[in-house]
Structure formats: C-alpha cells, structure tokens
N, C-alpha and C positions, 0 to 999 in steps of 0.2 A: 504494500500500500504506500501512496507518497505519503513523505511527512507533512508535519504540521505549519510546518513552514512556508510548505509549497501548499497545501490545501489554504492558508490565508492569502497566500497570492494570486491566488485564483478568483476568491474572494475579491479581492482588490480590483482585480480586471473586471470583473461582472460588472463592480456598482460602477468604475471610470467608465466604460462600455456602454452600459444603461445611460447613465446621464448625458454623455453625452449623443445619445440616439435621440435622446425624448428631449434634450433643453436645448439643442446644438443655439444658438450664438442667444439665449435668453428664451424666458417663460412669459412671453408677451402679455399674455391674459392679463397673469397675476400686475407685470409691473404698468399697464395699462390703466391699471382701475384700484390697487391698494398701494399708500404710500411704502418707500422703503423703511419709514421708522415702526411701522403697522407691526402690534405684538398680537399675537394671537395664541388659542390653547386646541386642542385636537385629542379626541377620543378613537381608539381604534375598537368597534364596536362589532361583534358578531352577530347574521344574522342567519347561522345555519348550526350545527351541531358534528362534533368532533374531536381530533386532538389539531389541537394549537401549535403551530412551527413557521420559523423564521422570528421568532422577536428578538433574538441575537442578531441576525442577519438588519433586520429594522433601525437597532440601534447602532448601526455600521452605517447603514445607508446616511441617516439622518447627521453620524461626528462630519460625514465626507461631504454633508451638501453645508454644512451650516455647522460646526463646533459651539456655537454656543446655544443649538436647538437643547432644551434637555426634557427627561423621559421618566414618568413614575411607572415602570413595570407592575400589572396588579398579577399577571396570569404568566408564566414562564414557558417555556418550549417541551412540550410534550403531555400537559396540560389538560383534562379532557375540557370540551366548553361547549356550551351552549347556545341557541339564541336569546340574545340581550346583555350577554358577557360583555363586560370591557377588559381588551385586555392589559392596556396600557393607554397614557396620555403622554403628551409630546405640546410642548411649549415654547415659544422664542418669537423671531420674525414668522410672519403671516406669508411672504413671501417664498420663504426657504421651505414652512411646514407645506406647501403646495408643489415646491418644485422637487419635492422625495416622495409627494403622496404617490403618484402612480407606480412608480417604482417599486415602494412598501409594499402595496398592498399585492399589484400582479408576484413578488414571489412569494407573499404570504400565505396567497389564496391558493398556489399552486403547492408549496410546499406543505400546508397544511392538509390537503389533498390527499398528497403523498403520504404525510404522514399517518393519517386515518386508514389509510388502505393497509397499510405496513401493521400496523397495530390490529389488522382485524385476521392477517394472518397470521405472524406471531401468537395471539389468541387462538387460531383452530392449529397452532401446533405445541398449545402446553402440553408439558409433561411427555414428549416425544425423544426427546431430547434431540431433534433438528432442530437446525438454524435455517432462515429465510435468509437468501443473499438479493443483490439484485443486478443487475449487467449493466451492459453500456446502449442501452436502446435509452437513451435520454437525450433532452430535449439539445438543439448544438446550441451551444456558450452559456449552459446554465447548468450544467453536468454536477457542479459543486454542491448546490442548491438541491438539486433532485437527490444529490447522493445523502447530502446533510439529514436530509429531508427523512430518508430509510433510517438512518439512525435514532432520528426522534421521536418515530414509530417503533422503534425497541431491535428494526431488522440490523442486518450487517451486511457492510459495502463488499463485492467484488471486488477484481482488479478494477481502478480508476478509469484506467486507459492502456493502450496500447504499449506504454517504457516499463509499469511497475509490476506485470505478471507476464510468463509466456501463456500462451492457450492453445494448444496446437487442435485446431477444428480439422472438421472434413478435409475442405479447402488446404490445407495446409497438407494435410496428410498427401491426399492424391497429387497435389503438385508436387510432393518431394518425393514421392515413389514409395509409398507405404508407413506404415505408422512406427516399425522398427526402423527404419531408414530416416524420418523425420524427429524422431528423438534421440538418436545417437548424433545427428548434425545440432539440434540445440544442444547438447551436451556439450560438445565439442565449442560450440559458438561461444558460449557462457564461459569457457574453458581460455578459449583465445581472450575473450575481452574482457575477464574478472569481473564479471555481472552476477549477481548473487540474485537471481532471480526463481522464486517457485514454476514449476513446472505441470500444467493442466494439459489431460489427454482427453481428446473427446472418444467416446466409443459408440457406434452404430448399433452394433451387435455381442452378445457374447461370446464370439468369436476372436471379436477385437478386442476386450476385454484381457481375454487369456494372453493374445498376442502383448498387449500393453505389460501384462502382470512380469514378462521376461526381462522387460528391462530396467534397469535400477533408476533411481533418482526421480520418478513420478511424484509428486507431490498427492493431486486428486485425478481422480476420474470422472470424468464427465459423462454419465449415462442419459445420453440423448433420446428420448422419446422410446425409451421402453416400456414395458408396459409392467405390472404390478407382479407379476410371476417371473419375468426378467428381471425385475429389479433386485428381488428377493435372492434370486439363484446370481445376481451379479455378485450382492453386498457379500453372500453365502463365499464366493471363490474370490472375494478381494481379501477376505478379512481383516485381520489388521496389517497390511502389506503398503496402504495407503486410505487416505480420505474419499469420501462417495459423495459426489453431486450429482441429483436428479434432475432432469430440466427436459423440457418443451411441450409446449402445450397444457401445464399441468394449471387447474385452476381451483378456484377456491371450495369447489365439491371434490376435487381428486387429492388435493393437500393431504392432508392429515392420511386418507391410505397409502399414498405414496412415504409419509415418515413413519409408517409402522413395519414399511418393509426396511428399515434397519439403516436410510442414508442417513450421512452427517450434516447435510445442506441438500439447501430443495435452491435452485435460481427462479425468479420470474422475472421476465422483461413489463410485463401487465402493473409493477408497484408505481413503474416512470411512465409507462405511454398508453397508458389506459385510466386517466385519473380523470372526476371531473372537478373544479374547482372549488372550494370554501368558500362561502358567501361571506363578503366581510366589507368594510368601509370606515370610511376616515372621515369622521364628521366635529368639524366646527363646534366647542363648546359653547 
C-alpha cells in the first residue's frame, strides 16, 4: 500500500484540482452580490440516512480555500446519521464558505455513499472472519476519496494503483506465455530492480490454481468467478500455502456464502462504481 505521505499528497492534488476546475480565475456569483468583509456561518445538514464520511476530507478543503474558515465538528467520519443530523458548522468569510461549498459537499455525498455501502457488507460478513477489499474501478482523480471512503465503512483498500502491488490477471498471464512463465519473470523483475512488492495471481480454474501452488513467493490468489464448490475445493488445496481472494461478480446475496467457503478476502469493484449518493447540503445559518 503507499504510505501516508503519498496518500496526503494525493489528497492535496484533489482539493488544488477541484478548485481550480470549479473557481478557475474567481467565484463571480458570490463576489458579485456579497461584500469581501461578508462573515457568515454554515450548517452541513443531512437529508438522507447512513454512515457519514469525508469530514476530515471537509476540513482540508475549507484550511486550503480560506485558513481562517473555522469548523465545530458535531458528527465525525464513520458516524451513523440521519435525516436532520448536522454534522458540523463552518464559519468565517461568506465568500470563501461558498467557494468550498460544492467541492465539500460533491465528495461528501459521494464518499458517504461509499461508505454506507462498505458498512453494509462488512455487516453481512461478521463473524466470517473475511475481509471486504475493494479495486481500482474508481472514479479517475478521486481514487483517494473513494479508497478513504472503504475505510470509513470499516472495509480495506486493495493495491492503490498500478506501482504499490503486482496483480498478475489473465491479461498478463497469456501475454507472457503462461502463468508459471509470468511469475518466474516478476520474480526475476522485483529481483533486478529491488522492488519489495506483494505478488497476486489470478486463477481461472482449478487447474491454474494447482499450476500457481508450484511456484514460491505468491502472496494471494485470486479466485476469479468461481463458483461456491470451487471455491471450497480451491481454499481446501491452497491451505495455508498463501492468502485466498474471491472476486467477480459476487454480490450482496452471494457474500456471506462465498466467506463460508473458507477465503480471506472477498474484492468488489460495486463498493466505488455502483454507489448512489448521500443527500446532504450546506445551508446558511
């Protein structure tokens, strides 16, 4: 996973990114019709029900539009809420609380999204002892946010991106001429260039499975759209050899049977690109 370091940098680019999408040379409305000395107050009000996320993220946006905006947190991130919750108030220029509002609220509403989703499968896998991950089918240049977002709902991030885990899919395999043949070259690659990277195999079949089980340094396996009797008879002949991830197609009625056949991680792509938004707003006290 990247560090912490680079996950705030990331961070950083979003809100520079964002603002300057939405404010490029000024926020005309606002400086149109409120003076610049204009102080104002702001409730961020919910009008749907869920778990609550990004008001870390909120309180970012608002130090970078305005440092002397400030913010009475009532509800924190991860939160369950309601409609008529507030979750927090934000004070300063009238000017500034307007030119972070849409910013706030479109990751708020998305990340909160996220997060509720995230929380409802964690829920149908207590006591299973799997973990929900989730991929990289996320939204482009907000990948931070929607990862953040899994976290807050209780799940846990996959590789970020394409530098901080290897994955060797299908794709990968048939283009290097087999699945032994494509993990002895990332072995070898990691090898040349001192890259300390975990290593994911994807498997088709039971077949590949076995073939995968030959060669050392696997981290997980990736059991691609097998079904409930394969998965069982996979986890059966990984045993403890390596990690088991379930993934494709699996949805919130097949969950929980797929973590009784014994993996350690279930992935859905459905927690980022299947969400519909948190009803929320920024309203003028």
């Amino acid at each position: 996973m990247i560090s912490e370091a680079q996950f705030q940098k990331e961070l950083d680019l979003i809100i520079a990114n964002a603002v300057r999408e939405d404010v490029g040379d000024g926020d005309h409305s606002s400086l149109a019709c409120i003076p610049s000395t204009a102080q104002g107050k702001a409730k961020l009000l919910v009008k749907d029900q869920g778990i609550i996320a990004g008001v870390e993220f909120a309180k970012k946006v608002f130090a970078y539009v305005d440092p002397q905006l400030k913010t009475e947190i009532l509800l924190e991130d991860g939160t369950p809420v309601k409609y008529g919750d507030i979750v927090f108030y934000v004070e300063g220029s009238s000017q500034s609380i307007l030119k972070a509002e849409r910013l706030v609220l479109n990751a708020m509403q998305r990340m909160s999204a996220i997060a509720t989703k995230t929380k409802g499968y964690v829920s149908i896998l207590e006591s299973t002892g799997t973990k929900i991950l989730d991929t990289r089918k996320t939204t482009p240049g907000i990948r931070a946010l929607e990862k953040w977002a899994v976290k807050i709902g209780g799940g846990e991030n996959h590789r970020f991106a394409l530098y901080d885990m290897i994955m060797l899919k299908d794709n990968h395999i048939d283009f290097s001429g087999g699945i032994t043949n494509a993990i002895q070259k990332t072995r070898d690659y990691l090898k040349e260039t001192g890259k300390d990277l975990k290593i994911i195999v994807e498997a088709r079949n039971l077949e590949e499975v076995d073939e995968i089980l030959k060669s050392e340094g696997v981290y997980r396996i990736l059991l691609d759209n097998f079904d409930y009797d394969q998965t069982r008879e996979a986890v059966k002949r990984i045993g403890n050899k390596c990690l088991t991830e379930s993934s494709g197609g699996i949805t919130m009625e097949t969950l929980r049977k797929y973590a009784e056949c014994g993996v350690n991680y279930i992935s859905s792509g459905a927690l980022t690109h299947s969400v519909h938004n948190m009803d929320l707003s920024l309203k003028a006290v």
